[in-house]
MDAnalysis code that builds the backbone (N, CA, C; Angstrom):
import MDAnalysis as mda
import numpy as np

u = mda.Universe.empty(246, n_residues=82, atom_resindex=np.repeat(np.arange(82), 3), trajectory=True)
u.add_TopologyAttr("name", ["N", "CA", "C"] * 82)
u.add_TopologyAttr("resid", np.arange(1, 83))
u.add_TopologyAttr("resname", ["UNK", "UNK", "UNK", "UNK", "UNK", "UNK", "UNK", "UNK", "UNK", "UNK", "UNK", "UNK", "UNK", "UNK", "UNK", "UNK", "UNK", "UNK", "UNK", "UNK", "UNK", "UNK", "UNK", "UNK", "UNK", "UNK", "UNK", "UNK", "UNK", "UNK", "UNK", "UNK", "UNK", "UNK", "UNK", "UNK", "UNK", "UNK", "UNK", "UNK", "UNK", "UNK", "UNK", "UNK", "UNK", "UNK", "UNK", "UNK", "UNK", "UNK", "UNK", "UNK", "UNK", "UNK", "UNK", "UNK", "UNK", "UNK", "UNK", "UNK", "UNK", "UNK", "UNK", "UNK", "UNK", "UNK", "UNK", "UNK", "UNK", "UNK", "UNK", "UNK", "UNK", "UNK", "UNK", "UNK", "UNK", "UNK", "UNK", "UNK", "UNK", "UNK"])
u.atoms.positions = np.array([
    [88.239, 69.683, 74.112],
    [88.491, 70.569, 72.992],
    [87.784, 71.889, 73.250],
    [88.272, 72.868, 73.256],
    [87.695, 74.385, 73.308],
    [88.276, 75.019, 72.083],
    [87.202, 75.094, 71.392],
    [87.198, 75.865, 70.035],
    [86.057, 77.332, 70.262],
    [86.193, 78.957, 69.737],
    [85.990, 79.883, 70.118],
    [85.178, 80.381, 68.554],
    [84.065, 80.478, 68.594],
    [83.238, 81.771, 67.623],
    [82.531, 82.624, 67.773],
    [82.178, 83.393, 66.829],
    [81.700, 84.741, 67.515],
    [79.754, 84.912, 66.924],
    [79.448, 85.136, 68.149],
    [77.809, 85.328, 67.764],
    [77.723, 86.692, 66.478],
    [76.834, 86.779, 65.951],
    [76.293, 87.551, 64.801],
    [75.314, 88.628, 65.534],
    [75.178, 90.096, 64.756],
    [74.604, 90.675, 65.312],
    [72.570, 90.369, 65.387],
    [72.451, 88.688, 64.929],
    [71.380, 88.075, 64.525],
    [71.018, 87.082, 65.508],
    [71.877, 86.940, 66.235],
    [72.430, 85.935, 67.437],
    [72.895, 84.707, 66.476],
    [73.142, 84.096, 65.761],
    [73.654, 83.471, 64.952],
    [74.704, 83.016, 65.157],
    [75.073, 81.597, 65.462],
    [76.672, 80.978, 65.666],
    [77.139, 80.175, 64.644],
    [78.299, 79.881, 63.760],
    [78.644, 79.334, 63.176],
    [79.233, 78.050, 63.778],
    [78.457, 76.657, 63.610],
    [79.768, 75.843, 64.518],
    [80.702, 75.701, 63.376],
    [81.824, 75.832, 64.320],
    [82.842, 75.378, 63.831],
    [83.166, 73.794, 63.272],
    [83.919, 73.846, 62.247],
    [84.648, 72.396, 61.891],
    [84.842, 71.273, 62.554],
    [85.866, 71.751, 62.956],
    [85.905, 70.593, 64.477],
    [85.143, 69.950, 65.222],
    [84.150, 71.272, 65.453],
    [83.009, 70.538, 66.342],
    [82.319, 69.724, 65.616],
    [81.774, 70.364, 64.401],
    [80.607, 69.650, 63.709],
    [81.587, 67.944, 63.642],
    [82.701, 67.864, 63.315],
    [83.388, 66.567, 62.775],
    [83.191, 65.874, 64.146],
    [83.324, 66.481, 65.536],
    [83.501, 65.881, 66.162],
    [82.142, 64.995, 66.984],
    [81.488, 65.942, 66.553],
    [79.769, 65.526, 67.090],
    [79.186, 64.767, 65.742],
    [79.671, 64.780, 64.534],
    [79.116, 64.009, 63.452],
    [77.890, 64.745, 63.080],
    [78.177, 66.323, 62.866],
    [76.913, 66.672, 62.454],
    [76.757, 67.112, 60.910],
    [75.885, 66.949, 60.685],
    [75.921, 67.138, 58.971],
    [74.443, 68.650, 58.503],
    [74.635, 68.675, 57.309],
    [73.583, 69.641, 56.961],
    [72.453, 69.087, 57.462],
    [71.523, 70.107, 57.681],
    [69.798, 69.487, 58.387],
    [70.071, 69.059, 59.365],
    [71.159, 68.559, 60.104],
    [71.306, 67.646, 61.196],
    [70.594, 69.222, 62.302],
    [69.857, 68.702, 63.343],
    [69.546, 69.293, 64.595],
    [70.296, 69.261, 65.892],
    [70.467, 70.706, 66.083],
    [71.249, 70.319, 67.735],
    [70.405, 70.582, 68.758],
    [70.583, 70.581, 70.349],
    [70.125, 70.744, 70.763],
    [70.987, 71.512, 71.974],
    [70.730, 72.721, 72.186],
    [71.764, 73.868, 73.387],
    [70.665, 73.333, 74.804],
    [72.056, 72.652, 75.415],
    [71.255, 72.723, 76.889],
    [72.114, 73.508, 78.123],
    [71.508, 74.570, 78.804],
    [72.206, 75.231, 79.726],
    [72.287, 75.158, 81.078],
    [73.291, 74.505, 81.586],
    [73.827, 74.361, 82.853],
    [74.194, 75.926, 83.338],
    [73.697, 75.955, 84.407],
    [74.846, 77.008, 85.262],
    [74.787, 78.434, 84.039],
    [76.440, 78.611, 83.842],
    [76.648, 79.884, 83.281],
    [77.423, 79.110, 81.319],
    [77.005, 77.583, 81.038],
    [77.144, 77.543, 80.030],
    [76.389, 76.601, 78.998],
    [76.213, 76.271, 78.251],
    [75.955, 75.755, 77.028],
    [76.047, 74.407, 76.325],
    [75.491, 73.429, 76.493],
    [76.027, 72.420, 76.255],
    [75.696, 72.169, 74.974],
    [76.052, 71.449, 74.053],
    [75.313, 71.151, 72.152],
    [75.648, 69.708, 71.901],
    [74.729, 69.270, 72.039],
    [74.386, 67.693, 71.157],
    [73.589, 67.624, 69.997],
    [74.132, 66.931, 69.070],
    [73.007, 66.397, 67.936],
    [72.061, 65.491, 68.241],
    [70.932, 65.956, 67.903],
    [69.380, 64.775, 67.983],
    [69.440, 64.186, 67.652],
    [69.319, 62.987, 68.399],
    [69.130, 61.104, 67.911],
    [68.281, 60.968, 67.181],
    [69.264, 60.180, 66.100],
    [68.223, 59.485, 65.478],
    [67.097, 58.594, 65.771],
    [66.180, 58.638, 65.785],
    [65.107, 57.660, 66.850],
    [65.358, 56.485, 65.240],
    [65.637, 56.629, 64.220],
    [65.300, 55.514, 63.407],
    [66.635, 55.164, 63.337],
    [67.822, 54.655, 63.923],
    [69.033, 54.521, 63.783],
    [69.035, 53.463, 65.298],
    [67.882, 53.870, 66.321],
    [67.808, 53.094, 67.742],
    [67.038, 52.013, 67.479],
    [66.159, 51.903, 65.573],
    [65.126, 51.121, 66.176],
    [65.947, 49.746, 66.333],
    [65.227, 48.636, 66.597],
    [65.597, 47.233, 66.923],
    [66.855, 47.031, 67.868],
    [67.041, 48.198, 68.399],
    [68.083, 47.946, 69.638],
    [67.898, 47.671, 70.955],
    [66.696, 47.682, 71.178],
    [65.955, 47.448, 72.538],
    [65.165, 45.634, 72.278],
    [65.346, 45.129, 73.512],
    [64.748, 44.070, 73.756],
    [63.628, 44.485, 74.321],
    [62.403, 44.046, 73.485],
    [60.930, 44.399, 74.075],
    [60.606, 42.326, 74.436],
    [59.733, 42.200, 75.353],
    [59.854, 40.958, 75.911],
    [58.623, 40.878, 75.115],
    [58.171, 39.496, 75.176],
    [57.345, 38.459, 74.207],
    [56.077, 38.947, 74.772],
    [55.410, 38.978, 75.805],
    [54.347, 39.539, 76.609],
    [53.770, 40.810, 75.967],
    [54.854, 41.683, 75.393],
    [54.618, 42.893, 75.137],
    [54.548, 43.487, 73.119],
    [55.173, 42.352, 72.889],
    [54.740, 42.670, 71.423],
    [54.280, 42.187, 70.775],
    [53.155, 42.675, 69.623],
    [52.053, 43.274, 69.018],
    [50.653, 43.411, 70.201],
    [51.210, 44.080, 70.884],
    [49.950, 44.390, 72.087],
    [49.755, 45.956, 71.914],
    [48.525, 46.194, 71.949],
    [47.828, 47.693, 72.322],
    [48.610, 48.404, 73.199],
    [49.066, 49.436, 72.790],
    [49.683, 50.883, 73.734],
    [49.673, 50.820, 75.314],
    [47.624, 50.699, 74.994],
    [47.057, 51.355, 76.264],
    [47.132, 50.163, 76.978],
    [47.405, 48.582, 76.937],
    [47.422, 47.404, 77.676],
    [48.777, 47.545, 77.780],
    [49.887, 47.818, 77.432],
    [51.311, 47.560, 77.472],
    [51.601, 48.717, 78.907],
    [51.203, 49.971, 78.460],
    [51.097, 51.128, 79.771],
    [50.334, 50.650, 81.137],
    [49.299, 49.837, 80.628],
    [48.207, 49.585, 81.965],
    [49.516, 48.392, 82.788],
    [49.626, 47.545, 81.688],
    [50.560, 46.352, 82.820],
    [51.906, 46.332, 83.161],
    [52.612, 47.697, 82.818],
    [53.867, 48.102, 82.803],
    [53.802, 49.253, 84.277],
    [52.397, 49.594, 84.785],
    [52.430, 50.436, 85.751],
    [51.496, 49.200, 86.820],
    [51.108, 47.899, 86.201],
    [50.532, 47.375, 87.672],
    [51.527, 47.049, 88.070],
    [52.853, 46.113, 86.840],
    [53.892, 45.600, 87.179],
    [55.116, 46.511, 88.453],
    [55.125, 47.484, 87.852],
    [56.104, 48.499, 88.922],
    [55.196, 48.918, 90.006],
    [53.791, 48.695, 90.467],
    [53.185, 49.426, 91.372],
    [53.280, 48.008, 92.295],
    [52.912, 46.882, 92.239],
    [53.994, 45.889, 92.872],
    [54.630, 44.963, 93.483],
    [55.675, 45.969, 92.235],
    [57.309, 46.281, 93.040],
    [57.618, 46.522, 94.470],
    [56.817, 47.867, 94.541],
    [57.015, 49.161, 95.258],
    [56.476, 49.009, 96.122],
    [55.532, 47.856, 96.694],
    [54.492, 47.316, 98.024],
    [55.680, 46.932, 98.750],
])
């Protein structure tokens, strides 16, 4: 889809309809412009509370301290890598 608007003398872009419908973005919603090359890319920011309970965290690892989960998550991959 290539839909066309015009910057403001504020730099200011209006997204368009389409887009917003098509990316599911709503008021307050956040985007994020990432630039390749010579253009522009726009995604809406994940919800981090919409991901929770979608990840399998293994039995070893939960209700454990940060700093023990990081310590045995880097002996575990260090190794690996022997």
């Amino acid at each position: 889809m290539d839909v066309a608007a015009r910057v403001t003398s504020k730099g200011q872009v209006t997204v368009p309809k389409a887009v917003r419908e098509a990316l599911g973005v709503n008021d307050g919603d956040a985007l994020i412009f990432r630039v390749e090359g010579n253009r522009a890319i726009i995604t809406r920011t994940p919800d981090f509370l919409e991901l929770a309970g979608q990840l399998q965290i293994p039995a070893s690892k939960k209700n454990a301290a940060w700093d023990h989960v990081i310590k045995s998550t880097r002996v575990s991959r260090a190794a690996k890598n022997r």
